[in-house]
N, C-alpha and C positions, 0 to 999 in steps of 0.2 A: 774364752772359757771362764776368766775370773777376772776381775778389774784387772788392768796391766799386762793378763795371760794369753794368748791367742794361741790357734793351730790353721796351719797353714793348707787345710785340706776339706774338702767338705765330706757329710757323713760323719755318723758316730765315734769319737775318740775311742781309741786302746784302752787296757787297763793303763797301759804303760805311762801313758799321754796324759789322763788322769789323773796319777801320780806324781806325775810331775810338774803337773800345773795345780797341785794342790800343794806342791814345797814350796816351788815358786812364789806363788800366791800370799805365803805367810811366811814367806824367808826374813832371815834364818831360823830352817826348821829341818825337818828330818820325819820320815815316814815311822810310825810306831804300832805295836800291838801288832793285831795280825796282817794289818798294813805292811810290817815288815820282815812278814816270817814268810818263809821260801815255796809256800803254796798259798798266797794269800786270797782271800773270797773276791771273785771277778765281779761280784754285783756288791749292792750297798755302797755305804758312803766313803771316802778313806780318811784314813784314821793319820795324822799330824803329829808332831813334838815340839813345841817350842820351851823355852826356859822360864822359869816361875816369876823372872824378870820382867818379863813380857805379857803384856794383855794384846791377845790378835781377835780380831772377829771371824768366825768360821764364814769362809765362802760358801755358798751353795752345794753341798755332795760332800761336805769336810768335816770333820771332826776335830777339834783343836782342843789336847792336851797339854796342859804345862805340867812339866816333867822337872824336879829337883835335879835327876841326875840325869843331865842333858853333856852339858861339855866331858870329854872323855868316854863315853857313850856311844856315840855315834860310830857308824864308819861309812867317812864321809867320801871313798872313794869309791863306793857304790852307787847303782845306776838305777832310781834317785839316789841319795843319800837317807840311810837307814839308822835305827838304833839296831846295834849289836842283839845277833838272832837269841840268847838266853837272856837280854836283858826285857825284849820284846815279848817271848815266852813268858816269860813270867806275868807281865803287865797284860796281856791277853786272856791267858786261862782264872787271873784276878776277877777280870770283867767276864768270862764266860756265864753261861745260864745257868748251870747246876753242875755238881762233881764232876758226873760222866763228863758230860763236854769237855770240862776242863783237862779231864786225865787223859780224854782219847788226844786230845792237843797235842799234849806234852808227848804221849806214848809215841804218837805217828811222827815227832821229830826226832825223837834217840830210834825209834823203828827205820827210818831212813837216812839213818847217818848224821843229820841234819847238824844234831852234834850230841856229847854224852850227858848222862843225867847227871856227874859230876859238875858238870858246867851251869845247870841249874840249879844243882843245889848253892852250890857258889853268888849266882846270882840274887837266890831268894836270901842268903845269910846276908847281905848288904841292906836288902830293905825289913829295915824293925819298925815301919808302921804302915804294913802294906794290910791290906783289907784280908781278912780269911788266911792269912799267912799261916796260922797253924794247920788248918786244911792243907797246903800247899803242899808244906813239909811232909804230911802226910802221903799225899801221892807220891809225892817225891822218892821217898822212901821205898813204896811199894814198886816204883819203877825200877830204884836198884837193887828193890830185891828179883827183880827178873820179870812182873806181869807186863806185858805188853799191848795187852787191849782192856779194853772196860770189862770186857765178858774174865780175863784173867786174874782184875784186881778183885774184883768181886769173889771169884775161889777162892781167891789168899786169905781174905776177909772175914769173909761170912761162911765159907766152909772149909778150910783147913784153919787157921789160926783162932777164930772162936770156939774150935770143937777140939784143939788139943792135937788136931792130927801132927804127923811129923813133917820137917818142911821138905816139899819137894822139892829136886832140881827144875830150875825154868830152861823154858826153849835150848833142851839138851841137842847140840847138831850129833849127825850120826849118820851112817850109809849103808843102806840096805838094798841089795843084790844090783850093786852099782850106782846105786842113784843116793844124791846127800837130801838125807831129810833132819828136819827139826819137832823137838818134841815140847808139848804143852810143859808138861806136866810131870817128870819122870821119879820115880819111887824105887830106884835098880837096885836096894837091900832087899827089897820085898815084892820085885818081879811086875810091878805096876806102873803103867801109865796111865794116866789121864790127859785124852787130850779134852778141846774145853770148843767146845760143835757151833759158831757163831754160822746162821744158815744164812747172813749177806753173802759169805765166804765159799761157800759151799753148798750154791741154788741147783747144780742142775746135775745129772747123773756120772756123767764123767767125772764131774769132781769127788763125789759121793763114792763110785768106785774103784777113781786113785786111793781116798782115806782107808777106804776097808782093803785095800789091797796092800798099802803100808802098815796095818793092821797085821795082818797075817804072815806078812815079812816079820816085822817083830816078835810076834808069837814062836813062829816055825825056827828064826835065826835066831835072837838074841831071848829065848825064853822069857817075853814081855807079856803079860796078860795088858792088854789095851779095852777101858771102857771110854766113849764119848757120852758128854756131859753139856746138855742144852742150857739156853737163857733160862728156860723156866725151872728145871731143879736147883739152879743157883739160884736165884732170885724171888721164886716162889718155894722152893720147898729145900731150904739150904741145910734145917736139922735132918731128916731124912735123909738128903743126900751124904753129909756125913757121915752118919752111921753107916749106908751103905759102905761107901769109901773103906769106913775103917775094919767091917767083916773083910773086904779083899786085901788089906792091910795084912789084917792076923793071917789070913791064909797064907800069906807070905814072909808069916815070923814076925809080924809085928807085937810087942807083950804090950803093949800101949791101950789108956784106957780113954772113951772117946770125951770130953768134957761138956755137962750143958752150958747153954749159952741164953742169954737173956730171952729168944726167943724159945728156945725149946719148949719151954711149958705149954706153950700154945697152938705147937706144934702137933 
């Protein structure tokens, strides 16, 4: 597979295989970035750690990073040997394409346990000359303040927090007429949810009317007025959408008054 490397089978290598003849390859080294986070991309090249000590040549299909914080880093009893999953997160969504990317990264590993946003922030407080770091911090942030997908951070963003609304509780769990559900968006002074309508989520009818059926469980049990809330009012039309937001607000006792936002004018 790589000078030195071989497999013993014919036919196309694993990921697994891979990765392991791209450590091999440039040992001692250690898989990094999204190389070593717990869904990593089966196609493309993989991504390498060696130490700033070190000049390797990338093998064909490898990427070869030299990493400052390499020893103490790792965890070398992993199968290849990996950089530690937040120290990896963090150097991944550095190199992502644009925010979103980045933030759905980060979101889909505290979303799956993977591990908590405390543990990123920790991580990103060690690196003081990492690229976009203040960006980081940022998502960072909006992860613990409770958004969990791009479609969430961007409410918090650009339609509650630029318009003065009040903060809402995130992904409130709850159980309605036996079953446990989770809520986007929950406003329980003033009788409002907002859940936040991403349609990868929710393509086909079934899905569509479990939500309106968890809908009207809300409504009928726990006196919730529930509105759903698309990409395009957040994205494309987020001062309108606040104002909306904030009339069902007051209807619900809110004395609060809704603030513009650099966009509004144009709005």
């Amino acid at each position: 597979m790589h000078p030195g490397v071989f497999v013993s089978h014919t036919g196309n290598p694993t990921w697994g295989q891979r990765a392991w003849a791209a450590v091999l390859a440039c040992w001692p080294a250690a898989l990094t970035g999204r190389s070593a986070l717990p869904k990593p991309p089966e196609r493309g090249p993989i991504e390498v750690m060696v130490p700033t000590s070190r000049t390797v040549r990338a093998p064909e299909g490898v990427i070869v990073r030299r990493r400052a914080r390499f020893d103490g880093y790792i965890d070398w009893a992993a199968y290849p040997p990996r950089q530690e999953i937040a120290e990896a997160a963090i150097d991944a969504a550095a190199e992502a394409a644009d925010v979103n990317e980045a933030f759905a990264m980060l979101a889909d590993l505290v979303q799956t346990n993977a591990l908590r946003a405390a543990a990123l922030v920790e991580a990103l407080g060690h690196r003081r000359r990492l690229r976009d770091r203040r960006l980081l911090g940022e998502l960072l942030e909006d992860l613990k303040a409770g958004a969990c997908s791009v479609l969430e951070r961007e409410y918090l963003r650009r339609v509650e927090r630029a318009h003065g609304l009040p903060a809402g509780e995130r992904q409130v769990a709850d159980s309605v007429a036996g079953s446990a559900v989770e809520r986007d968006v929950t406003y329980a002074a003033y009788g409002l949810v907002v859940e936040l309508d991403g349609r990868a989520f929710h393509g086909n009818a079934a899905s569509r009317d479990a939500d309106h059926a968890r809908d009207l469980d809300a409504a009928a049990v726990r006196r919730l007025r529930t509105v759903r809330i698309t990409y395009g009012q957040v994205l494309a039309d987020p001062c309108r959408t606040a104002a909306r937001i904030g009339d069902l607000l007051r209807l619900g006792g809110w004395e609060g008054r809704i603030r513009s936002c650099a966009a509004c004018a144009d709005a």
